[in-house]
C-alpha positions in Angstrom: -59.0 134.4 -8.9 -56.5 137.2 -9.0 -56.7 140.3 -11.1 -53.9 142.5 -12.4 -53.7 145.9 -14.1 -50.9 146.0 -16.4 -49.2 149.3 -17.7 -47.5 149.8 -20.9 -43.8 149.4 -19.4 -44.9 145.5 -18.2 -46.3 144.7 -22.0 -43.2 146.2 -23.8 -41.4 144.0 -21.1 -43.2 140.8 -22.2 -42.9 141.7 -25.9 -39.1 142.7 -26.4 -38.4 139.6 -24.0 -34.1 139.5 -23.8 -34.0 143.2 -25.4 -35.8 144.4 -22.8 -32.8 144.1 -20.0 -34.7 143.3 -16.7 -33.1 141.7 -13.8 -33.6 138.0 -13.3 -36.2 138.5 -10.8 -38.2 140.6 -12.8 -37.6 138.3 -15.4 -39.5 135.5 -13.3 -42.0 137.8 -11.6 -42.9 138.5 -15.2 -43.2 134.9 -16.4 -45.5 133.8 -13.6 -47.7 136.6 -13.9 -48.0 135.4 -17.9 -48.8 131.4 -16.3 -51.1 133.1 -13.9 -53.0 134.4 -17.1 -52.5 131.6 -19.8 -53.7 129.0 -17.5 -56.8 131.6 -16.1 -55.7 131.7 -12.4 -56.1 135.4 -13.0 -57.8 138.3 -14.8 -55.6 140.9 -16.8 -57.2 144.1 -17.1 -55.8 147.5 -18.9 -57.0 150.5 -19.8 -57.7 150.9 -23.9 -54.8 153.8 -23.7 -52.3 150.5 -24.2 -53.2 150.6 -27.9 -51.9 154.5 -28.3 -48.4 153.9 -26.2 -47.5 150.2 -27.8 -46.8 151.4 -31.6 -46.6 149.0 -34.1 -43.6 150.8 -35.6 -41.1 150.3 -32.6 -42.2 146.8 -32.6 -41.4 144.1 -34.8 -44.4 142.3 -36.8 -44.1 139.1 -34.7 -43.8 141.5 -31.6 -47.0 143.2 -32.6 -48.9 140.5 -33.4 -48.7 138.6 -29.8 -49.6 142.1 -28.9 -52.8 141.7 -30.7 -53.6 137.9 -29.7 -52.9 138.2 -26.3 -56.4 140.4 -26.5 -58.4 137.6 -27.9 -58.2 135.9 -24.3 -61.6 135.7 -22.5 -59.9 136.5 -19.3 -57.8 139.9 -20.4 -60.0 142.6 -20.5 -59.9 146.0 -21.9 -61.5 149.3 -20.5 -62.5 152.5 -22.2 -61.2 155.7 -20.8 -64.7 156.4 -19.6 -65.7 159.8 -18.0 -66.1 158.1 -14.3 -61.9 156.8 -14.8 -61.2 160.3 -16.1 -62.3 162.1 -13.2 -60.8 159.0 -10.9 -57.2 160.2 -13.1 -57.6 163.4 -11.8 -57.8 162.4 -8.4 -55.0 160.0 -8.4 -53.0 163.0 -9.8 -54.2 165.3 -7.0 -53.4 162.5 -4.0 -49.9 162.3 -5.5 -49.5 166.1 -5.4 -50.8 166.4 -2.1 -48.1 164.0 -1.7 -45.5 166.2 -3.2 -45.3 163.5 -6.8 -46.1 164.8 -10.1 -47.7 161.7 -11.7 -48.0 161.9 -15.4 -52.1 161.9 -17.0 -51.6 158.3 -18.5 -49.6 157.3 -15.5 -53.0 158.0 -13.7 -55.5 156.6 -16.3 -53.7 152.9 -15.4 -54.3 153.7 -11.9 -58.1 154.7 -11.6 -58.6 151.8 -13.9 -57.1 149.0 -11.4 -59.2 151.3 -8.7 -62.2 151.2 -11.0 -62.3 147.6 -11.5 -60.9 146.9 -8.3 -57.6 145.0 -8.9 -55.5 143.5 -6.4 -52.3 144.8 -8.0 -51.2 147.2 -10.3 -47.8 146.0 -12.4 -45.8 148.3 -13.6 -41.7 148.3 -14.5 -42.7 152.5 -14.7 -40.6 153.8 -11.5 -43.3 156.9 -11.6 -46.4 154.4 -10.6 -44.0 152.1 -8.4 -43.1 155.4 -6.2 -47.0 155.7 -5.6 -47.3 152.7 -4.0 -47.7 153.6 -0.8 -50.1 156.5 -1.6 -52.6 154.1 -3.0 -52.6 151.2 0.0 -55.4 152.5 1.5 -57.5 152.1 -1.7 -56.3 148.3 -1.2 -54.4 148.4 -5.0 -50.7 147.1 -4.5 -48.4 148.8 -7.1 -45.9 146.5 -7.7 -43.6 144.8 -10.3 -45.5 141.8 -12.0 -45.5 138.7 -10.2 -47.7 135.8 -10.3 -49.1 132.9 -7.6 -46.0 130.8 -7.9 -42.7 131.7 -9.4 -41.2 129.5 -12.7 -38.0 128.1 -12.1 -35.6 127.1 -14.9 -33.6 124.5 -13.2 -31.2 122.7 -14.5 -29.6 118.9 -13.2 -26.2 119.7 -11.5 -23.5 117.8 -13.4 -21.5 115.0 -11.9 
């Protein structure tokens, strides 16, 4: 079964839908990521710092509320900023300065929780995390924008 880390940029993505401008093929990289969820061919993890950067307020209530179902899935799970992905943070942020890339503390927190739980991808729409992905393939955590096992296709008949 895969497993993804989502950031805050992908659920925002998902939740504004249309509003949220992305290019077609983000558009279907996002929705087969969702299929690859709903139908449990993967895990969703994210860190618990999604509830302080998705506000309510710039949301609206129908928005917010598949915010708060989508949690009620057996196969999305939520992690705790814990002490041991704290300290993981700081490293991330100290690869990517080594690197010469300021990354951003929550930027970090998304990453050492991927790393922690050891997800094959990190999605992100966050240009700061896509610009680390090559910093983090030796830790074997793609960084990449959300796609899924197999693509949805809105086809339509050709007309005759």
């Amino acid at each position: 079964m895969s497993s993804y880390c989502w950031d805050t940029s992908v659920f925002l993505a998902l939740l504004r839908g249309a509003d949220d401008n992305r290019a077609p093929e983000e558009v279907l990289g996002l929705r087969a990521a969702v299929e690859d969820v709903h139908n449990e061919r993967a895990i969703l993890v994210t860190s618990t710092l999604i509830f302080a950067e998705v506000l309510p307020g710039n949301l609206t209530d129908e928005q917010y509320d598949v915010f708060r179902r989508f949690f009620e899935r057996d196969n999305v799970l939520v992690f705790e900023v814990s002490a041991a992905i704290a300290r993981s943070a700081g490293e991330v942020r100290s690869r990517a300065l080594e690197c010469g890339k300021k990354t951003h503390t929550e930027d970090a927190v998304f990453i050492a929780t991927a790393l922690a739980v050891g997800c094959e991808a990190l999605h992100s729409y966050d240009p700061d995390h896509l610009r680390l992905a090559g910093m983090l393939q030796d830790d074997e955590l793609t960084v990449c924008k959300p796609t899924g096992t197999q693509a949805s296709l809105d086809m339509e008949a050709p007309e005759q």
